[in-house]
VOGU-3710 file (C-alpha; in Angstrom, 3 decimals, decimal comma):
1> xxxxxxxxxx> 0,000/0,000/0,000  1,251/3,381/-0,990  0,688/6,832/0,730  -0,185/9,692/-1,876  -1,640/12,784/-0,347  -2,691/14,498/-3,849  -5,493/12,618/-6,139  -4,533/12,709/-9,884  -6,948/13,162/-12,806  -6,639/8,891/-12,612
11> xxxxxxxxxx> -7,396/9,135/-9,218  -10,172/11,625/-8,205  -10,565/12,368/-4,113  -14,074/12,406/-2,995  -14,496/16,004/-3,085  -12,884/15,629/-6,965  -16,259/13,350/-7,872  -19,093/14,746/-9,561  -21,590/12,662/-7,896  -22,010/12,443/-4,350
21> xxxxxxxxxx> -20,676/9,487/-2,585  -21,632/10,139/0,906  -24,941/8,052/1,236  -23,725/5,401/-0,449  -22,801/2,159/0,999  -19,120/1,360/1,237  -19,021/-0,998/-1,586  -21,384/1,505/-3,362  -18,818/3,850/-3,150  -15,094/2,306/-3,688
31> xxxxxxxxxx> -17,166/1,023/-7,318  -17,980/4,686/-7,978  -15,073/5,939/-7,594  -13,405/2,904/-9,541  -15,450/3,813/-12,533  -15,424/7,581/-12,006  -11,677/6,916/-11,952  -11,416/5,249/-15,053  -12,983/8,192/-16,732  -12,078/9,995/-19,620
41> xxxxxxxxxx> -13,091/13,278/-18,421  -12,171/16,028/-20,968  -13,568/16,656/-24,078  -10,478/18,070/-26,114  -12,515/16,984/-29,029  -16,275/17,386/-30,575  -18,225/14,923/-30,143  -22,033/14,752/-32,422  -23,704/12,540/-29,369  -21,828/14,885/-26,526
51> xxxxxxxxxx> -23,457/17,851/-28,170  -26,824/16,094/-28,832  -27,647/15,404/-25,394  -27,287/19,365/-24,508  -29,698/19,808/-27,636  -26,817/21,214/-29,893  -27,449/19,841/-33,358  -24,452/19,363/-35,324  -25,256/18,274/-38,596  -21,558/19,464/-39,665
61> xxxxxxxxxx> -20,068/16,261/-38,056  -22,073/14,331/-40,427  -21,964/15,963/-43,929  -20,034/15,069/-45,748  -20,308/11,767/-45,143  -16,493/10,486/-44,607  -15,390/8,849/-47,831  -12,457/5,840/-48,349  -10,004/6,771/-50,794  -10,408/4,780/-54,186
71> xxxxxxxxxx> -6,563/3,054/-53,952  -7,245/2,274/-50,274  -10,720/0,605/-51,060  -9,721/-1,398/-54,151  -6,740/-2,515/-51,968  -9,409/-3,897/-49,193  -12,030/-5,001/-51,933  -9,128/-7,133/-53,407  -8,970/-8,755/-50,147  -12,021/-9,401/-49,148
81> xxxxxxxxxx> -12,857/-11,090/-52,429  -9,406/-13,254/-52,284  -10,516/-14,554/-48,143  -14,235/-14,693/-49,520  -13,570/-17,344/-51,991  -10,987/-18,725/-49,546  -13,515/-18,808/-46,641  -16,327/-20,464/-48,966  -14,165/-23,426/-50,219  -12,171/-24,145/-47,004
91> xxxxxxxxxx> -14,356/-23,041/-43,694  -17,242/-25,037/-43,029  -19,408/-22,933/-40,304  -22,027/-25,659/-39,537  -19,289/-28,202/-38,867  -17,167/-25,486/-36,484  -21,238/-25,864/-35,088  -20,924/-28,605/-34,335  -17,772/-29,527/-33,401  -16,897/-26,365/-31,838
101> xxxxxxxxxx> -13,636/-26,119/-33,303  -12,388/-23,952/-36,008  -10,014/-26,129/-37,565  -6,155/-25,869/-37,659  -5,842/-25,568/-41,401  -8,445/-22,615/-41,411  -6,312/-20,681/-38,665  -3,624/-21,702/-40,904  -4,834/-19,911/-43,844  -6,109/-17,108/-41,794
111> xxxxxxxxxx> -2,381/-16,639/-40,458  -1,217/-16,343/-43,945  -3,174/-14,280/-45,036  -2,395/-11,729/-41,878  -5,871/-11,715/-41,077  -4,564/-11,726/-37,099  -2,169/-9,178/-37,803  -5,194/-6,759/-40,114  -4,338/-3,498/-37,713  -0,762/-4,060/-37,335
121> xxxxxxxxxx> 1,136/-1,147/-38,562  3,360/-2,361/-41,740  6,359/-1,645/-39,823  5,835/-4,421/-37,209  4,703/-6,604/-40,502  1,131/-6,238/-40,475  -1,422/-4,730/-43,032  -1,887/-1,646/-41,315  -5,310/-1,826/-42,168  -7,918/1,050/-40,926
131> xxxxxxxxxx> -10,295/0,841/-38,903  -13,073/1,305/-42,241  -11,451/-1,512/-44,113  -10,492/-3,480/-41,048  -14,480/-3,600/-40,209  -15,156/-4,345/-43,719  -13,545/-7,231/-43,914  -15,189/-8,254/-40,127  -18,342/-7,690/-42,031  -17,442/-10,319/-44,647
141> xxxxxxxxxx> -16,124/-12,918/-42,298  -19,372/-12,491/-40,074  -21,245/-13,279/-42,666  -19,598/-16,737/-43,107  -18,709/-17,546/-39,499  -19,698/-16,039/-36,249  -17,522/-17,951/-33,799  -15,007/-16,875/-36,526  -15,327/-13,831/-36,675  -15,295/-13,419/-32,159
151> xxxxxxxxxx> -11,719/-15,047/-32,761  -10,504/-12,331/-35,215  -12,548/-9,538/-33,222  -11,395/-10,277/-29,556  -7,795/-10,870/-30,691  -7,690/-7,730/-32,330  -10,119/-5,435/-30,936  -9,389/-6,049/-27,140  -6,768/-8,326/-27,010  -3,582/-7,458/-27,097
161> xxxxxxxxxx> -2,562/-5,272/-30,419  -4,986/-2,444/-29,484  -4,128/-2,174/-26,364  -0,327/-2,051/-27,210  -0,793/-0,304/-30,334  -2,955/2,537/-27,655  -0,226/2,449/-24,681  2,500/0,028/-25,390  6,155/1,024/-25,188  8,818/1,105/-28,027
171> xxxxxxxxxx> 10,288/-2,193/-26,292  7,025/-3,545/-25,732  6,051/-3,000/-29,204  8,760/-4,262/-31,158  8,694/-7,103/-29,095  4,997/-8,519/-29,611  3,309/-6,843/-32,338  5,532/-8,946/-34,654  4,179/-11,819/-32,851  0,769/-11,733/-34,563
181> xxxxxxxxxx> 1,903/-11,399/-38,032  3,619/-14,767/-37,114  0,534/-15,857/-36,057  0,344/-15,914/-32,468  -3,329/-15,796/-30,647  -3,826/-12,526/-27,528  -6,941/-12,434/-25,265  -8,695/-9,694/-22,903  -8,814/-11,349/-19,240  -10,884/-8,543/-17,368
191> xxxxxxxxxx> -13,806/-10,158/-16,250  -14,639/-13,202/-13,074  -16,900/-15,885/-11,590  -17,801/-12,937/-9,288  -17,146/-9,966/-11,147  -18,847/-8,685/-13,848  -19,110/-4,580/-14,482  -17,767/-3,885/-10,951  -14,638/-3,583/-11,197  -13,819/-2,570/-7,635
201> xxxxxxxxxx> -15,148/-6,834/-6,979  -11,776/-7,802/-8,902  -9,762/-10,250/-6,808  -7,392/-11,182/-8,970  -3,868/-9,445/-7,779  -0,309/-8,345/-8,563  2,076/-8,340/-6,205  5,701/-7,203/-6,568  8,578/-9,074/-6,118  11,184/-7,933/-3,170
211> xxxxxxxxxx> 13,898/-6,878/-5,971  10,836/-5,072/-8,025  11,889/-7,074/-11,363  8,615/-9,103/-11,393  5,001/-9,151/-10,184  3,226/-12,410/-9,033  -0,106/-12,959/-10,474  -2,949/-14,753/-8,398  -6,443/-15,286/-9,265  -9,712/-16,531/-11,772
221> xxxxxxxxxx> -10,853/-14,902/-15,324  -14,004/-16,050/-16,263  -15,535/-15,987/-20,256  -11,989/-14,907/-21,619  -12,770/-15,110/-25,188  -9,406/-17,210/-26,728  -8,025/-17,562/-23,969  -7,687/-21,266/-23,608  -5,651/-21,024/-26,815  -4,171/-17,723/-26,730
231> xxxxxxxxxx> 0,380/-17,084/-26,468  -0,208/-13,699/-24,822  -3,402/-11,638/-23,001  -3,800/-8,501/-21,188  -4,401/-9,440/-17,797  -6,097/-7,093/-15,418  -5,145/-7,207/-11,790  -5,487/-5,263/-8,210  -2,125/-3,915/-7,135  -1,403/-2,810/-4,397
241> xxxxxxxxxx> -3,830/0,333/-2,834  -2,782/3,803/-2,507  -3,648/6,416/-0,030  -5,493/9,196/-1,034  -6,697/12,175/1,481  -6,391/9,572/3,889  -8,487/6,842/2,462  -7,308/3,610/0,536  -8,102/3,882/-3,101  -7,983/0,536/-5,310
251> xxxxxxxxxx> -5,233/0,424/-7,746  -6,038/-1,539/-10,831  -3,069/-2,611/-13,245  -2,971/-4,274/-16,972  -0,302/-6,944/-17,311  1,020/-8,595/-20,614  1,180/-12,146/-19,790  2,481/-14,573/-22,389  1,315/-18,197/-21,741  4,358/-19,556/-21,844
261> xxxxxxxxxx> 5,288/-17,750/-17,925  3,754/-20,897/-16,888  1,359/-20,810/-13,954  -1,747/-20,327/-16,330  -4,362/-23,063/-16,544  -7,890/-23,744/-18,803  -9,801/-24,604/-15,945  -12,860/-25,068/-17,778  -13,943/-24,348/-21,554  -17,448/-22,345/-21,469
271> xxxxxxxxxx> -20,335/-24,244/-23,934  -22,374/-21,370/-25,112  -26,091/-21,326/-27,342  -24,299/-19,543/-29,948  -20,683/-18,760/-31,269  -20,255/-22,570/-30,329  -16,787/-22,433/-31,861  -15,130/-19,767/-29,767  -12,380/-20,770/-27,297  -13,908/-19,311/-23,918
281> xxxxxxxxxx> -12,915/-20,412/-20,715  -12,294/-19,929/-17,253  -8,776/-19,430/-16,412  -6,870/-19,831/-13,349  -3,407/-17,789/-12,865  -1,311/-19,095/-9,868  1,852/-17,771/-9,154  2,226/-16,049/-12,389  5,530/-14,306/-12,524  5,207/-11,044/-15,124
291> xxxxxxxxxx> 8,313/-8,688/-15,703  7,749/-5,190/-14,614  8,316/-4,177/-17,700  5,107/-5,783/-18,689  2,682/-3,573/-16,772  1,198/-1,647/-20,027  -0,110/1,810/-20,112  1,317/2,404/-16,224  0,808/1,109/-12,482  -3,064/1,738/-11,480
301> xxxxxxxxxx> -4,156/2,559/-15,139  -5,688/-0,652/-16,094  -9,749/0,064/-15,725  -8,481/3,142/-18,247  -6,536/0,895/-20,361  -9,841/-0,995/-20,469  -12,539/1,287/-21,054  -10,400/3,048/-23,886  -9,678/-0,462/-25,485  -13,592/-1,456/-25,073
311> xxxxxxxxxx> -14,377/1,868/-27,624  -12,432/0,219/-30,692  -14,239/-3,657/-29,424  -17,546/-1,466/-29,931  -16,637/-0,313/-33,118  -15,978/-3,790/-35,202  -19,254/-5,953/-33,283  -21,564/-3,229/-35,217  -19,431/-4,198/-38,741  -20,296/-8,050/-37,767
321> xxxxxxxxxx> -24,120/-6,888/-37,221  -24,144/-5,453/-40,336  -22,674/-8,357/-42,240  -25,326/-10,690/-41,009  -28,082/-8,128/-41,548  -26,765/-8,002/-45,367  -26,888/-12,005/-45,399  -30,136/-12,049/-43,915  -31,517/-9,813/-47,053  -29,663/-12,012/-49,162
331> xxxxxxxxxx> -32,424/-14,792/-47,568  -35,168/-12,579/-47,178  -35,063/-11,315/-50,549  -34,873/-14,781/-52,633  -37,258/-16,709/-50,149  -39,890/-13,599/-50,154  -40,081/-14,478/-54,312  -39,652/-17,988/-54,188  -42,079/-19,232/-51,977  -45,473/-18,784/-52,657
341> xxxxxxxxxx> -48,792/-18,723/-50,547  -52,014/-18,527/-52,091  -51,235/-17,697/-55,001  -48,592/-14,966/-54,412  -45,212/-14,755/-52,915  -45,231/-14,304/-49,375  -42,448/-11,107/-49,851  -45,556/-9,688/-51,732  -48,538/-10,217/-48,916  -48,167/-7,416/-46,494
351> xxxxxxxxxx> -47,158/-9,163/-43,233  -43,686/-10,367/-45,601  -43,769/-7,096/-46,562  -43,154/-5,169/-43,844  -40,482/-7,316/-42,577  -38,491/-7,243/-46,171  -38,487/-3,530/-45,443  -37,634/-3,926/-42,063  -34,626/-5,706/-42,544  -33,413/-3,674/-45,774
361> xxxxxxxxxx> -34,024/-0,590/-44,080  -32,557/-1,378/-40,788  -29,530/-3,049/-42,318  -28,569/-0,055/-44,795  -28,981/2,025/-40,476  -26,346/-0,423/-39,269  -23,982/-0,456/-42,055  -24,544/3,778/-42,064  -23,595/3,619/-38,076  -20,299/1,481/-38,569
371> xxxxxxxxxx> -19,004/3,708/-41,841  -19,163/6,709/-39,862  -18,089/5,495/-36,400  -14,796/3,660/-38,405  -14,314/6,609/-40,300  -14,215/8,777/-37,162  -11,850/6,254/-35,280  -9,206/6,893/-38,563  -9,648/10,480/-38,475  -8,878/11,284/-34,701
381> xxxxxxxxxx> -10,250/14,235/-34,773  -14,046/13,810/-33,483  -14,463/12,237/-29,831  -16,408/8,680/-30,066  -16,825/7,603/-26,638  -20,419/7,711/-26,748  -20,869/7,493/-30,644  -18,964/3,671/-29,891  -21,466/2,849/-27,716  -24,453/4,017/-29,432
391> xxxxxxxxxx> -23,250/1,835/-32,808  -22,420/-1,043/-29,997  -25,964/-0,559/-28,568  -28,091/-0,261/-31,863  -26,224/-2,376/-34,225  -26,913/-5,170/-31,612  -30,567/-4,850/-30,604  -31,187/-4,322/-34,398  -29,333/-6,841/-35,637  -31,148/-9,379/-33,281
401> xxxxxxxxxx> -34,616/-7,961/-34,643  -33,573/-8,462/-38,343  -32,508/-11,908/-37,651  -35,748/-12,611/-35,844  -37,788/-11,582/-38,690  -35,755/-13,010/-40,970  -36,926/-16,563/-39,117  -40,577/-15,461/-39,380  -40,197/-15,252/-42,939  -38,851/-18,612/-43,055
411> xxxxxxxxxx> -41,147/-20,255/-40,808  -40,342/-23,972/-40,027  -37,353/-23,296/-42,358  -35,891/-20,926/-40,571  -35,736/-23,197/-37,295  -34,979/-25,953/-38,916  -30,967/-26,474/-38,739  -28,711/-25,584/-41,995  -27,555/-29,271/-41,894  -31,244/-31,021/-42,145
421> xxxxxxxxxx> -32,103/-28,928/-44,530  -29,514/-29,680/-46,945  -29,903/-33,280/-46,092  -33,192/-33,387/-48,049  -32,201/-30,912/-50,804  -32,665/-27,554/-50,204  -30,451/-24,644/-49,701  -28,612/-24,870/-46,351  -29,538/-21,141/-45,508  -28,503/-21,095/-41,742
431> xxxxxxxxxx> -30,822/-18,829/-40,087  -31,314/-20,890/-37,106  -27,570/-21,074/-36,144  -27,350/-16,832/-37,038  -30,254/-16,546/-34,746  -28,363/-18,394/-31,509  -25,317/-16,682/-32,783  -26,608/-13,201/-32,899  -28,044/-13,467/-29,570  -24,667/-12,818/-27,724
441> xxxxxxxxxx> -23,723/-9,465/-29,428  -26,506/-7,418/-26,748  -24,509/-9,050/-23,719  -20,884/-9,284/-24,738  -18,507/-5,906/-24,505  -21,420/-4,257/-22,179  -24,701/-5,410/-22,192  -27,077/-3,138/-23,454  -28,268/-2,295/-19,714  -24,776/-1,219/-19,372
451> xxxxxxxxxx> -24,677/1,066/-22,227  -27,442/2,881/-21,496  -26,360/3,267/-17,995  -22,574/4,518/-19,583  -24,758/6,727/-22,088  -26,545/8,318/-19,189  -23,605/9,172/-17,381  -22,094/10,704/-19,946  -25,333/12,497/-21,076  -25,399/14,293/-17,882
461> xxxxxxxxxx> -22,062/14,660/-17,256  -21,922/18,431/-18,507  -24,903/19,707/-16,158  -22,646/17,547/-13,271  -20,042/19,954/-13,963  -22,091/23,082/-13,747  -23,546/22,253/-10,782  -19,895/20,488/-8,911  -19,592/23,109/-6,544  -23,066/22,943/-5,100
471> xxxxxxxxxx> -22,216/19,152/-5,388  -18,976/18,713/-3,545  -19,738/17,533/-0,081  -17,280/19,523/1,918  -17,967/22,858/0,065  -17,398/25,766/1,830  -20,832/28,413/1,912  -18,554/30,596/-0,272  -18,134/27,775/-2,860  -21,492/27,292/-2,828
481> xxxxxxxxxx> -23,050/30,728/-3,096  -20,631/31,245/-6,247  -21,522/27,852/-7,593  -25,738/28,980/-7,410  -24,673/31,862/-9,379  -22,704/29,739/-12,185  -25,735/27,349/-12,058  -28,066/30,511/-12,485  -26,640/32,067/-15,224  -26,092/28,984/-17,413
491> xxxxxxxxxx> -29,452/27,817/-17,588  -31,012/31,320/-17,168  -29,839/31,357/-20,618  -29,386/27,664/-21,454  -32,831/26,400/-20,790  -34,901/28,767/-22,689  -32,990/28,041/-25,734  -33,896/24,383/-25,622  -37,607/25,913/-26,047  -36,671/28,762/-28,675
501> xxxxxxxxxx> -33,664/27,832/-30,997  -32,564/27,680/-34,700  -34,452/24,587/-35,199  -37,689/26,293/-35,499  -36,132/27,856/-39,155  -33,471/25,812/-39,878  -34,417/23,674/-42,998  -31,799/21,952/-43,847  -31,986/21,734/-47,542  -28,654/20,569/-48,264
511> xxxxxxxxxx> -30,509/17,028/-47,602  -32,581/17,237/-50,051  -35,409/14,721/-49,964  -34,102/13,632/-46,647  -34,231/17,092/-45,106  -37,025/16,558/-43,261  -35,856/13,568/-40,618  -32,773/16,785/-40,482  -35,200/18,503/-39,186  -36,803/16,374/-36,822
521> xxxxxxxxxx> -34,166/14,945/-35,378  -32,930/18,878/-35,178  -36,146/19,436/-33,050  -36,599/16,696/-31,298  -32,549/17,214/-29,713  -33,647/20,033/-28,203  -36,648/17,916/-26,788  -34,656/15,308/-25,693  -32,046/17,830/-23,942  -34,773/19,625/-21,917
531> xxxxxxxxxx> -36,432/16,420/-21,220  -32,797/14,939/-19,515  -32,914/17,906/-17,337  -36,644/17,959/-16,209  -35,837/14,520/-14,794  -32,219/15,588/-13,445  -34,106/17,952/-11,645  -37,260/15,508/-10,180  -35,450/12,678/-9,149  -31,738/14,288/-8,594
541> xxxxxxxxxx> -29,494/11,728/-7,143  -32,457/9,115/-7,017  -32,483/9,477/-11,214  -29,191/6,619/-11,363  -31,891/4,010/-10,459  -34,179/4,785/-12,427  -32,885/2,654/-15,032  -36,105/2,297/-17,202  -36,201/6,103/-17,649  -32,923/6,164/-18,387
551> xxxxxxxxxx> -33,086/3,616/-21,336  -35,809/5,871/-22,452  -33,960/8,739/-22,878  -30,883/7,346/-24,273  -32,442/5,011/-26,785  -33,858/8,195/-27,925  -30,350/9,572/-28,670  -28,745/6,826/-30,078  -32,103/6,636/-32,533  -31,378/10,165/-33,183
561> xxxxxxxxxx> -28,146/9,458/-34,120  -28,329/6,568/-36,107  -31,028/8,990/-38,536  -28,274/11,589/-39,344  -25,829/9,014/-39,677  -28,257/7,249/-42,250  -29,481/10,104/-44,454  -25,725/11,418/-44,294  -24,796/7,809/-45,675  -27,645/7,816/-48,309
571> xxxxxxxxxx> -26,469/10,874/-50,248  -22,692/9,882/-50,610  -23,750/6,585/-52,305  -23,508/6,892/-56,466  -26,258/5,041/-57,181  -30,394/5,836/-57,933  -32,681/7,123/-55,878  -32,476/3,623/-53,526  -30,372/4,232/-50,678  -32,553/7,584/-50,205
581> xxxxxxxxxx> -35,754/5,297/-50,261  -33,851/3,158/-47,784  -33,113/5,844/-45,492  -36,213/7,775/-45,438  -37,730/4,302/-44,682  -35,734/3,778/-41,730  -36,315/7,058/-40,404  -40,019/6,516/-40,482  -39,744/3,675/-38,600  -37,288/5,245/-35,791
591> xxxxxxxxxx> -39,529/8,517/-35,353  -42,139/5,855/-34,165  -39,735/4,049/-31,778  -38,986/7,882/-30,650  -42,074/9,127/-29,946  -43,273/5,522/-28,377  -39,833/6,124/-26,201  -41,417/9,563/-24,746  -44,683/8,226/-24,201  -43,454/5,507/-21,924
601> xxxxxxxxxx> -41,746/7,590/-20,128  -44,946/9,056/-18,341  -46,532/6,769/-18,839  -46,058/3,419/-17,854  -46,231/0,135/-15,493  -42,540/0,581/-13,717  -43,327/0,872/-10,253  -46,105/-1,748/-10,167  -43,172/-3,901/-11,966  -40,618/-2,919/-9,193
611> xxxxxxxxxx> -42,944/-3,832/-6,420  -43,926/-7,105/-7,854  -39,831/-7,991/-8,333  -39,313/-6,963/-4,910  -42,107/-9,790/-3,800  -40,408/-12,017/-6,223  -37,107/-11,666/-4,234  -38,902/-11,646/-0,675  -40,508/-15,100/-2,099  -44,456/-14,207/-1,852
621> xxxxxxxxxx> -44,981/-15,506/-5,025  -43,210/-19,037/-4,063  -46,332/-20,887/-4,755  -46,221/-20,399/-8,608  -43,327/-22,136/-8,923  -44,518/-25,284/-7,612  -45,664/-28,548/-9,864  -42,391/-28,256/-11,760  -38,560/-29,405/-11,238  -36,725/-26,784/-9,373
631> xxxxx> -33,202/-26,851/-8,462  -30,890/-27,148/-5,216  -30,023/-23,796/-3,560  -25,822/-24,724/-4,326  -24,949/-26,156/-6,770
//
């Protein structure tokens, strides 16, 4: 344990935090301040969503559209055709199904092909791929393999390149990044048995050796995606505390750990509904000794390290959403003509209808989202924290819906396994395996009750910092008088504007036929904004648990901005009026979702709901569960 008198901007004291800690339980509050730690709090950079959520419309962040140079996109579309056709004749996905391996000669292939080295820089021998054309060619490999497309993804997304590439050393650097090119396998170990998006719960330590030249590595990760098979992860450990303003403050550290430090075993491989050909396991670390000079990104950084990691994980799941959307039109599309119900094709009777335009609509949203979110990630110059987790939380709940109605269409068909239906002649189209698959995408890398939680925190994360010196617990009267004027003055003017602003003329005409979803979604930011305040205000420090409201509103602003990221997307595409009619559909069909958003936030069943879960839990409602088998109390 270390003593350190003055917090750092890793390392806020209590009077540092924006939200008050003092009537929070103790566990309560070491997790806040974990989290509130971990933080990126500036915003050196604009941000569209950041903006949004204070009713600022910025349609200049969105038009142009961001466009790939032509070399750069024939170079990736020569690709992705050469490990299409490879992928087709050599990867089976219904026998990696079933066997839940990806075999040895794929990974083989893969490997020389640098498909685990894609966002290596050239210098360390990789393709220095992009982020755009990196997610393209996730979209292309989704779209053949799920399971093998999490291998790819949690390799390079949160293993270990992005996190070295991010905060690695020279040394560090020139030592591994070569590795992957080579082929080796990297994991993320964050999560435990006991430990899922409470950090502050992490057992698993570090502890320094007497001579400092190595740090001993106890403890369990649970669902480490490759890591049963993986040469080298980024481990996350507690190191020892420091003291801050008198109070111990948990120190969290990443570690690169290469397998072959011995002390690392599979405990158990996880058997999941879906992605059935990941390796995902539960990992035990005993005695692990790491060089020091393997801590990466710096002692107590590691939640950080994480969360800044997590944003570019975020950005390639919505690229493998949008690749099975596209092969779920593929299905849609040929099965709504072929198959024919009395006397017309059922893409033709209305109910078929209206899910072929779901899923052609709400596919051209995701693939919009993921262009723009990629093409911000290359630039540098826009701040995506909350953009990433608006593509991770739509592209996912979409993606699920487009599958599921791509099933309806089917019917039986679409349930029926890939496997039996080839065995009596038909196409093997493998809806029911991409609808277990697809499943995983709103749980894995945040759940989606996570992201809206993250969203909301960030969403009212400026009005936390006009009001921090009312909120500071050990304010002086002083501090606080002064901080009642700042509050005053900014909404004296700020709030009336969110009633009276430049969206009541703005047109928007530069969108042509899409202009007027501009200026709804213009409006309705300014709706939204005053809307997040009116229920800052009501429920004040109360408003963090009220979870359903806060899905509310930020579903609202991730709609929002999936609409100007769609009509943006529709007018840089050189082709007929189609991706317009594609976009206008989808905005149609998110201005409902919108407006059904407000209405249940008045209205609604949620504290009926809460007191019926709270009987649940106390066990009045026992009774109903008898008649069937139940289960021991321990396993």
């Amino acid at each position: 344990m270390t003593d350190d008198t003055t917090a750092n901007n890793d390392d806020p004291s209590e009077d540092e935090l924006l939200i008050d800690t003092s009537k929070m339980s103790e566990g309560k509050r070491a997790a806040m301040e974990v989290a509130e730690g971990a933080r990126e709090t500036a915003w050196d950079r604009p941000g569209f969503a950041h903006e949004l959520f204070m009713g600022h419309f910025n349609p200049e962040l969105m038009t142009p559209f961001p466009v790939q140079p032509n070399e750069s996109k024939e170079e990736t579309d020569a690709l992705i055709s050469e490990l299409d056709n490879y992928l087709t004749t050599n990867l089976d996905a219904a026998a990696v199904d079933d066997t839940q391996t990806i075999p040895q000669a794929v990974m083989d292939g893969l490997v020389q092909r640098g498909i685990f080295a894609m966002k290596i820089p050239k210098e360390y021998g990789g393709l220095g791929l992009s982020q755009v054309n990196y997610n393209r060619i996730m979209m292309m490999i989704a779209s053949h393999c799920a399971s093998t497309a999490v291998l790819v993804s949690a390799h390079q997304s949160i293993g270990v390149p992005q996190p070295l590439k991010m905060f690695g050393t020279d040394e560090q650097k020139k030592k591994y990044l070569p590795k992957f090119r080579e082929g080796w396998i990297s994991a993320f170990a964050l999560t435990e048995p006991n430990v899922g998006s409470d950090p502050a719960q992490m057992s698993t330590t570090a502890v320094p050796s007497e001579d400092g030249s190595h740090w001993i590595i106890n403890g369990e990760k649970l669902w480490c995606t490759n890591g049963p098979i993986a040469d080298v992860l980024v481990v996350m450990a507690k190191t020892p505390a420091k003291i801050v303003n008198g109070r111990e403050r948990q120190q969290i550290t990443a570690f690169i750990v290469e397998k072959s430090f011995g002390g690392i075993e599979t405990k158990h491989r996880c058997d999941f509904m879906g992605i059935r050909g990941i390796q995902n396991g539960l990992l035990q670390f005993t005695n692990v000794k790491v060089p020091t000079e393997n801590i990466i990104g710096g002692l107590g950084r590691g939640l950080k390290l994480a969360l800044s990691t997590l944003n570019f994980g975020r950005l390639t799941l919505p690229a493998a959403c949008a690749g099975v959307g596209k092969q779920c039109l593929h299905i849609a599309r040929r099965w709504g003509n072929e198959r024919v119900q009395w006397g017309l094709p059922i893409g033709k009777h209305e109910a078929g209808s209206q899910k072929l335009a779901y899923i052609a609509a709400n596919t051209f949203a995701m693939e919009a989202v993921t262009m723009l979110t990629s093409h911000w990630a290359d630039r540098g110059d826009v701040d995506i924290r909350i953009e990433a987790a608006m593509a991770k939380l739509f592209c996912s709940v979409t993606a699920e819906r487009v599958v599921d109605q791509t099933m309806q269409l089917r019917g039986g068909r679409g349930y029926e396994r890939a496997t039996s239906l080839e065995a009596r002649g038909e196409l093997p189209f493998p809806v029911e395996r991409m609808y277990r698959d697809i499943r995983i995408n709103s749980i894995i890398e945040g759940t989606s009750e996570i992201m809206r939680l993250f969203l909301a925190r960030e969403a009212m994360d400026p009005h936390l910092k006009v009001a921090a010196d009312i909120l500071k617990r050990h304010s002086s009267l002083g501090t606080k008088l002064r901080g009642s004027m700042k509050l005053a003055t900014f909404y004296s003017t700020w709030y009336p504007s969110q009633w009276i602003n430049d969206s009541i003329w703005s047109l928007h005409e530069d969108m042509g036929p899409l202009a007027e979803h501009y200026r709804f979604c213009h409006k309705t930011a300014h709706k939204l904004a005053r809307t997040i305040f009116h229920y800052m205000g009501l429920y004040q420090d109360k408003l963090e648990r009220k979870q359903m409201i806060l899905g509310h509103l930020m579903d609202i602003g991730t709609e929002l901005f999936a609409m100007t990221a769609t009509c943006s997307y529709a007018l840089t595409m050189p082709r007929d009026m189609s991706p317009i009619r594609l976009a206008d559909c989808f905005c149609h069909q998110a201005i409902l979702r919108i407006e059904q958003h407000f209405h249940d936030l008045s209205t609604n069943n949620d504290a009926n709901n809460n007191d019926i879960a709270k009987e649940v839990l106390t066990g009045s409602f026992d009774w109903l569960e008898e008649g069937v088998h139940t289960w021991p109390e321990k396993a």
